[in-house]
C-alpha positions in Angstrom: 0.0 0.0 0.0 1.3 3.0 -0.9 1.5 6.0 1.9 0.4 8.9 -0.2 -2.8 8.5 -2.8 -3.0 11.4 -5.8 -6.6 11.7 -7.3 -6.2 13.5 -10.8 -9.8 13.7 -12.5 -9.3 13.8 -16.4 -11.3 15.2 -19.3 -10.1 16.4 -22.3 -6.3 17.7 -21.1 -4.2 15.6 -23.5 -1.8 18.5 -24.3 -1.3 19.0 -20.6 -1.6 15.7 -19.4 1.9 14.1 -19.9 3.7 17.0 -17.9 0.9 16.4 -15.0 1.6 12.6 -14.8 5.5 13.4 -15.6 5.9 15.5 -12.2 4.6 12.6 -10.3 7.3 10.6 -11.8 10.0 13.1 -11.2 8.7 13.4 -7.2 12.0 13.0 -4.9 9.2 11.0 -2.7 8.3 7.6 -4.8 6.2 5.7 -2.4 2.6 7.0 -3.9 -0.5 5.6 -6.0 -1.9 7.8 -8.7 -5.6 7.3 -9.2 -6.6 9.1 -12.7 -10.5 8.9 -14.0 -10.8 9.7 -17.4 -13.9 11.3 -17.4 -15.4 10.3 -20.7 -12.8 12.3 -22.7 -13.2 12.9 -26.5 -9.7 13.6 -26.9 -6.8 11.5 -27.0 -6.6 11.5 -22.9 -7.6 7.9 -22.5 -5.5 6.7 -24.5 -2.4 9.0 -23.3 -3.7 7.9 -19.7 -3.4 4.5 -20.5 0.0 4.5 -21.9 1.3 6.1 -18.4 -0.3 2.9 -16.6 2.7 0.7 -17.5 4.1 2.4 -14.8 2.3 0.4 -11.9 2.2 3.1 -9.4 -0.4 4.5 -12.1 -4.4 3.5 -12.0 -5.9 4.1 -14.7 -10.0 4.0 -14.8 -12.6 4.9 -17.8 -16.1 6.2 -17.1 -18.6 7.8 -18.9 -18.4 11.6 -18.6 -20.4 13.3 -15.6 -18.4 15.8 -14.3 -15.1 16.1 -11.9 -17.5 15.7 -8.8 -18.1 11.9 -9.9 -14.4 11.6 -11.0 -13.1 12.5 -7.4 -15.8 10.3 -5.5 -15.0 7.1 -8.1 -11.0 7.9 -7.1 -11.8 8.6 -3.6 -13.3 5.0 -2.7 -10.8 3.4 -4.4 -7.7 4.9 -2.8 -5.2 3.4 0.1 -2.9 5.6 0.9 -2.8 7.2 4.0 -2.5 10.7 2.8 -4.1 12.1 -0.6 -4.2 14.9 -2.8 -5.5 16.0 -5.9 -3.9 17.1 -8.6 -5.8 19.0 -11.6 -4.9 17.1 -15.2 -3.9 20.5 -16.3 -1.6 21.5 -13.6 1.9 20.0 -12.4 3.8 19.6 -8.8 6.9 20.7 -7.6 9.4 17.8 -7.8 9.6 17.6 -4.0 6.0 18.4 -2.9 5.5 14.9 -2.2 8.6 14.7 0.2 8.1 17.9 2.1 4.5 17.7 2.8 4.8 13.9 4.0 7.4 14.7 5.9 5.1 17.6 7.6 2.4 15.5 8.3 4.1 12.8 9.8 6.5 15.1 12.2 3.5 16.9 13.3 0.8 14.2 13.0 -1.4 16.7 11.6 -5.0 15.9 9.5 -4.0 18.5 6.8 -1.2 19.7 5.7 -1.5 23.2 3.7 1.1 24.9 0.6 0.4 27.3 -2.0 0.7 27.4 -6.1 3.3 29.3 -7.4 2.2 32.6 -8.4 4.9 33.6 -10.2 4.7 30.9 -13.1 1.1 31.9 -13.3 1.7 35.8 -13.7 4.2 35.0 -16.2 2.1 32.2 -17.7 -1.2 34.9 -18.1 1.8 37.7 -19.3 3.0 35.3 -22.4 -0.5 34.2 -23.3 -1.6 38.1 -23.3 1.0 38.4 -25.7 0.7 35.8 -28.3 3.7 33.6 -26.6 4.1 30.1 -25.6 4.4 28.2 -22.7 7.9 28.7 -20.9 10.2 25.7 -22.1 11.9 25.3 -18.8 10.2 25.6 -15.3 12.7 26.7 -12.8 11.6 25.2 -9.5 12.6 27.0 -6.2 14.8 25.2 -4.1 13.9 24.6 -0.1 15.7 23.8 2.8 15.2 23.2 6.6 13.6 26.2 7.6 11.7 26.8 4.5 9.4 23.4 5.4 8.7 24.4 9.4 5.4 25.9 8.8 2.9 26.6 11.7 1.3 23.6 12.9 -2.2 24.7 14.8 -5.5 22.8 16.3 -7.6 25.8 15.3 -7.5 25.7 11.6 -10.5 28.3 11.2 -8.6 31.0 12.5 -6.0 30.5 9.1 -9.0 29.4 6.6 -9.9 33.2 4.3 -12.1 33.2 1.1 -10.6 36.5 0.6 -7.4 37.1 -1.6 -5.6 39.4 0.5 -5.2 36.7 3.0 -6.5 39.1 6.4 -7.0 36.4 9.3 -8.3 38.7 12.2 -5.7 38.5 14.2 -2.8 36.3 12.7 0.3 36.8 10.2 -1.5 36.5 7.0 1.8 34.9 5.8 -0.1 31.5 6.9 -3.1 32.0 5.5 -4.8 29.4 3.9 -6.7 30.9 1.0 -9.8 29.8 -0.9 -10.9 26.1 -1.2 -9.3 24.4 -4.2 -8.9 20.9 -2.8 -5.3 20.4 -4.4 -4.2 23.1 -2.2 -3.2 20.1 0.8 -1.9 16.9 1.4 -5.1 14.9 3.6 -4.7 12.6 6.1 -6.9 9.9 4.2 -9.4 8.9 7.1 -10.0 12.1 8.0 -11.5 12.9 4.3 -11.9 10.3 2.4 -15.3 10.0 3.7 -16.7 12.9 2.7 -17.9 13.5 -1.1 -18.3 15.9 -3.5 -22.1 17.2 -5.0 -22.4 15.8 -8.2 -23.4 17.8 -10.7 -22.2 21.2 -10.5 -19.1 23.8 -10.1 -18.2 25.3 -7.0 -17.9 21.7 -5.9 -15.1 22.3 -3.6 -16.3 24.9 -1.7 -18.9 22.8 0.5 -16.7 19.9 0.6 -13.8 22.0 2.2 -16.5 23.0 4.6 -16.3 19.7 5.6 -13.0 19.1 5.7 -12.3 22.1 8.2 -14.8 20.4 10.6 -13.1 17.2 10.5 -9.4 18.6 10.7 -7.8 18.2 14.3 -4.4 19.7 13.6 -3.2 20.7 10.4 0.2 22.3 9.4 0.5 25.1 7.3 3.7 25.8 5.1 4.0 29.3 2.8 5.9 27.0 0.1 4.6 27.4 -3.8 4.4 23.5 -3.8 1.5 23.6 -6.8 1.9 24.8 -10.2 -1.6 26.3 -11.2 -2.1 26.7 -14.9 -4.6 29.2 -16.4 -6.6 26.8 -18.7 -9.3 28.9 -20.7 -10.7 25.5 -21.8 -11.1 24.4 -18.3 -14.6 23.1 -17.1 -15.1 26.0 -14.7 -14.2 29.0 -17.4 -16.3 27.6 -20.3 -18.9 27.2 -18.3 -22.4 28.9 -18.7 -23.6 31.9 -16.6 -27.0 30.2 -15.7 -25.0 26.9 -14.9 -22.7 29.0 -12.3 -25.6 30.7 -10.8 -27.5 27.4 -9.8 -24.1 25.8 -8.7 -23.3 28.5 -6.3 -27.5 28.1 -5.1 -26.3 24.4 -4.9 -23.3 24.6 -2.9 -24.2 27.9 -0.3 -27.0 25.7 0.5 -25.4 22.5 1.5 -22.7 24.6 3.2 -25.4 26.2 5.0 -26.8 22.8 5.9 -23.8 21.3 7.3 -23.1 24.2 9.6 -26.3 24.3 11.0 -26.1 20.8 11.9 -22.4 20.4 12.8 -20.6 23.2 13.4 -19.7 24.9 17.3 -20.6 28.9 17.4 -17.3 29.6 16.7 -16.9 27.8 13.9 -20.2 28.8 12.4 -19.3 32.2 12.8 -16.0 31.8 11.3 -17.2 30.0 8.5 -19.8 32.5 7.7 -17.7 35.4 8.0 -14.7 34.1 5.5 -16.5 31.7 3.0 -20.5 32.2 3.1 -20.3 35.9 3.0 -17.8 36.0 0.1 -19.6 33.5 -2.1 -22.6 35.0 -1.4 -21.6 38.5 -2.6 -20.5 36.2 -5.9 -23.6 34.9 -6.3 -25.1 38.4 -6.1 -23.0 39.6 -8.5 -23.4 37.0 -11.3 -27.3 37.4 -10.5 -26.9 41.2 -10.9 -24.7 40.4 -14.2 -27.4 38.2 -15.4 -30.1 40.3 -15.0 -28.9 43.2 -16.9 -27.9 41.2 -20.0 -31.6 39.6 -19.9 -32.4 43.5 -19.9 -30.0 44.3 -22.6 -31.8 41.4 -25.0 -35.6 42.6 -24.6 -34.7 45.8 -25.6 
């Protein structure tokens, strides 16, 4: 069994695909278990996905297409590590993000263990697109040493959590902020998660599922390290995405948020919650409703 599990949901990301899968190959840590669901792709993903299976750490599994929510719950009961991550088909890791994040979890014994994506490959990456360039040949990875993996390890991981983008934590060095809800932003202490599932069916999928996560994390270390390389995909499923299709996602998922606070959460966690996450995507689901409304003006004019 292998101690760390990656889930990588896959639909139509052939031209990024082999440098996803590559940097698990490269990792400096080799004891993991990739789980990839190709998610009824059209493109040549499957069959890219199943030529990277000779390499036995690799699962490969084909389904019919319904979404990344059904990819991640498929991957998710069929896992064994004990840690996972996800990795987006699109996006790469660092060659020691593996290493460094085990290595976190176990010295602290934490449930989660928290990094960031590297911002400066995506400025650059959104600078050379605006201008008609290619993707960098080379990536030049950041090199870390001792004091660059201590983190801060806490037991009260909603006074780090923020929707917000500048990172403000009432109270604490916004340096160890752990911002917004993508689920590849950690390294999970598998029976702490794995249980919990993702709504089917819509975008925004991530943010009540984090909700849950927070309520089941005991401990968790955070560690200001650019461990995840984020790429700006226009074709992802999130940016082609309809309006209408947003709107009732973000319906879906404040709603099951609001659920599962009202049902599990203390007082301070509720309020926490409310004031960093439900708050902000509310005021996004306001706008897009205000957004919507005026171009359904626009068109009876």
């Amino acid at each position: 069994m292998a101690t760390v599990s990656v889930i990588i949901p896959v639909y139509n990301t052939e031209k990024f695909l082999g440098r996803c899968l590559d940097s698990l190959r490269a990792q400096s840590f080799e004891d993991w278990e990739a789980v990839c669901v190709d998610d009824g792709s059209t493109d040549g993903s499957g069959p890219l996905l199943d030529s990277y299976a000779a390499d036995p750490r690799i699962r490969v599994v084909h389904k019919a297409n319904g979404g990344v929510s059904e990819a991640r719950n498929l991957a998710l009961g069929l896992i064994g590590g004990e840690y996972l991550t996800f990795v987006d088909s699109d996006d790469f890791l660092h060659p020691r993000a593996l290493e460094i994040t085990t290595a976190a979890a176990r010295r602290d014994g934490s449930d989660l263990v928290a990094y960031t994506y590297d911002r400066k490959y995506r400025t650059r990456l959104i600078i050379r697109h605006a201008l008609g360039l290619g993707d960098p040949a080379k990536v030049r990875f950041p090199e870390f040493g001792p004091s660059d993996t201590e983190g801060l390890l806490t037991d009260d991981i909603f006074s780090w959590v923020t929707e917000m983008s500048d990172g403000k934590v009432p109270g604490g060095d916004s340096r160890w902020a752990v911002k917004h809800c993508q689920p590849w932003r950690c390294l999970y202490r598998s029976e702490a998660v794995k249980g919990i599932r993702f709504i089917p069916g819509i975008i925004y999928e991530d943010f009540p599922w984090w909700g849950e996560v927070l309520l089941n994390v005991r401990s968790a270390t955070i560690l200001n390290l650019p461990l995840y390389y984020y790429y700006p995909n226009k074709m992802s499923y999130i940016s082609s995405s309809s309006q209408q299709y947003r709107i009732r996602s973000l319906r879906i998922a404040i709603e099951a948020a609001a659920q599962l606070y009202e049902k599990r959460a203390d007082a301070r966690q509720a309020e926490a919650w409310e004031e960093r996450f439900m708050k902000p995507f509310s005021r996004k689901l306001e706008k897009k409703l205000r957004r919507c409304g005026r171009a359904a003006s626009k068109q009876d004019i």
